[in-house]
C-alpha positions as CSV (number, residue, x, y, z in Angstrom):
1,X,124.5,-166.4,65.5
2,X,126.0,-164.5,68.6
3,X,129.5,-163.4,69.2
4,X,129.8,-165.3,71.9
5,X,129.4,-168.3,69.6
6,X,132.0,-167.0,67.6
7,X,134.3,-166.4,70.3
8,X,133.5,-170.1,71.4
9,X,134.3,-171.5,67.4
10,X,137.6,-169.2,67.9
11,X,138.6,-170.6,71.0
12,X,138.2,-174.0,69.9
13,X,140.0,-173.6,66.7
14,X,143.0,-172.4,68.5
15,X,143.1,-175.1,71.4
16,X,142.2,-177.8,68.7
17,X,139.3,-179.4,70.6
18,X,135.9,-178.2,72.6
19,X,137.7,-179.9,76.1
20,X,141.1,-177.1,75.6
21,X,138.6,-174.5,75.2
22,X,136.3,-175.1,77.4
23,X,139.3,-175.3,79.8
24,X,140.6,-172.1,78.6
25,X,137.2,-170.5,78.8
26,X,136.0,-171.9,82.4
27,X,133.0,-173.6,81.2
28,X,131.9,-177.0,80.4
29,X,133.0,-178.4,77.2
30,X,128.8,-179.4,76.1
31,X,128.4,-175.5,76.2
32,X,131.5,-175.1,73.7
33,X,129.7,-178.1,71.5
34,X,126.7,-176.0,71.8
35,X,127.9,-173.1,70.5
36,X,129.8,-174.4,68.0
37,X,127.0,-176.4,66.6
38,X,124.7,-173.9,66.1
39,X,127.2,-172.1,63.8
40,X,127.6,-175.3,61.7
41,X,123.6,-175.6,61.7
42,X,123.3,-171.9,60.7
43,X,126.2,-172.3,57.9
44,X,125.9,-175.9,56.7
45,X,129.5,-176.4,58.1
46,X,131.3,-178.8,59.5
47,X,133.5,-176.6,61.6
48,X,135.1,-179.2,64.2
49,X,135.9,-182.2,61.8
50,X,137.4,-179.6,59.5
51,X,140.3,-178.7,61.9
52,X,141.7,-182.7,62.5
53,X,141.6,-183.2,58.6
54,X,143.3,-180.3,58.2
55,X,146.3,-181.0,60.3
56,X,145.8,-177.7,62.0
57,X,147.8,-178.2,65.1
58,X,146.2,-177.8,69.0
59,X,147.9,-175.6,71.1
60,X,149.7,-177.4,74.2
């Protein structure tokens, strides 16, 4: 794991999906997916479906 996949699984958790961050990054939203995926490989997680059953809200 690599900060900058943190910073990609941060980003993502505050915009509320891989297309906001990857907006709010400047980078295409398969690299966010990337990223984020080898964190919930590493872990065992299931970081992205976690947030919509959560009701965390996206940022607008």
């Amino acid at each position: 794991m690599e900060i900058r996949d943190l910073r990609y699984l941060d980003a993502s958790a505050k915009a509320g999906n891989f297309t906001r961050a990857a907006k709010d990054l400047r980078v295409n939203p398969a690299t966010i997916s990337r990223h984020v995926g080898r964190i919930e490989d590493e872990l065992g997680a299931a970081f992205s479906c976690a947030w919509s059953s959560l009701g965390l809200p996206a940022r607008r």
